[in-house]
N, C-alpha and C positions, 0 to 999 in steps of 0.2 A: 103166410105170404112169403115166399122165396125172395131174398138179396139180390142186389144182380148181379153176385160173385156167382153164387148157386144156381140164378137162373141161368147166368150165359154158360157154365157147366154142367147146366144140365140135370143137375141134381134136382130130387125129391121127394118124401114121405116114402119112405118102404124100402128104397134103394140103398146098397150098398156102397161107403167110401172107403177111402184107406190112411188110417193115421200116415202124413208123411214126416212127421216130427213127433218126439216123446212131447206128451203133454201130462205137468203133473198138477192133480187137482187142487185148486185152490179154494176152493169151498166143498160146503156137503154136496151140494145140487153137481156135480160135474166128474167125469172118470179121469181118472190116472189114464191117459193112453203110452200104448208103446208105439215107434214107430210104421208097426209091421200091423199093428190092430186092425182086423177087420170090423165095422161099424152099421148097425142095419140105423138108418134117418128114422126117427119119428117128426120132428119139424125142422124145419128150417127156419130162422125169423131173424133178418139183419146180419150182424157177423154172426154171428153164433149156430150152430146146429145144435140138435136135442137125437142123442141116439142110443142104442141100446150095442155094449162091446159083448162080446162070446162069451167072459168071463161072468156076463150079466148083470157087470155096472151099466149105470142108465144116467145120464145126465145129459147140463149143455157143454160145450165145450166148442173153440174158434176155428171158425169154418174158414180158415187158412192154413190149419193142423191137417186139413184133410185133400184127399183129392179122391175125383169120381175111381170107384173100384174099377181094374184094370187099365187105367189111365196113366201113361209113362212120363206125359209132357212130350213138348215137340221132340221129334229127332237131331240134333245137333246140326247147324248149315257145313257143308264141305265150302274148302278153301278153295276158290277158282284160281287158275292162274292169269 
């Protein structure tokens, strides 16, 4: 079952995100990400994701580390005068 951090982004099972902070593992169950890590989902469940990094670490890891792959965040608002 998808969060509704993941669902209102969109995310899920299969899809690619992207570490947007270094995350270092604090258990067996979870990867070391680096900032730049690309991440394939196997679930999503509450805060947490479960995914699989390039490197072929596989764990869960806080699905606030991440954002949907190719996802920049809003564009900055320009200053009206």
């Amino acid at each position: 079952m998808l969060d509704a951090a993941a669902s209102a982004s969109g995310v899920k099972p299969g899809d690619t995100v992207k570490a947007t902070f270094d995350y270092e593992a604090t258990d067996t169950d979870e990867p070391t990400l680096k900032d730049v890590d690309a991440v394939t989902l196997i679930s999503c469940e509450g805060d947490w994701l479960e995914g699989t990094v390039a490197s072929g670490a596989c764990g869960l890891f806080p699905a606030a580390y991440a954002t949907p792959h190719g996802h920049h965040g809003a564009a900055p608002k320009k200053k009206t005068k």
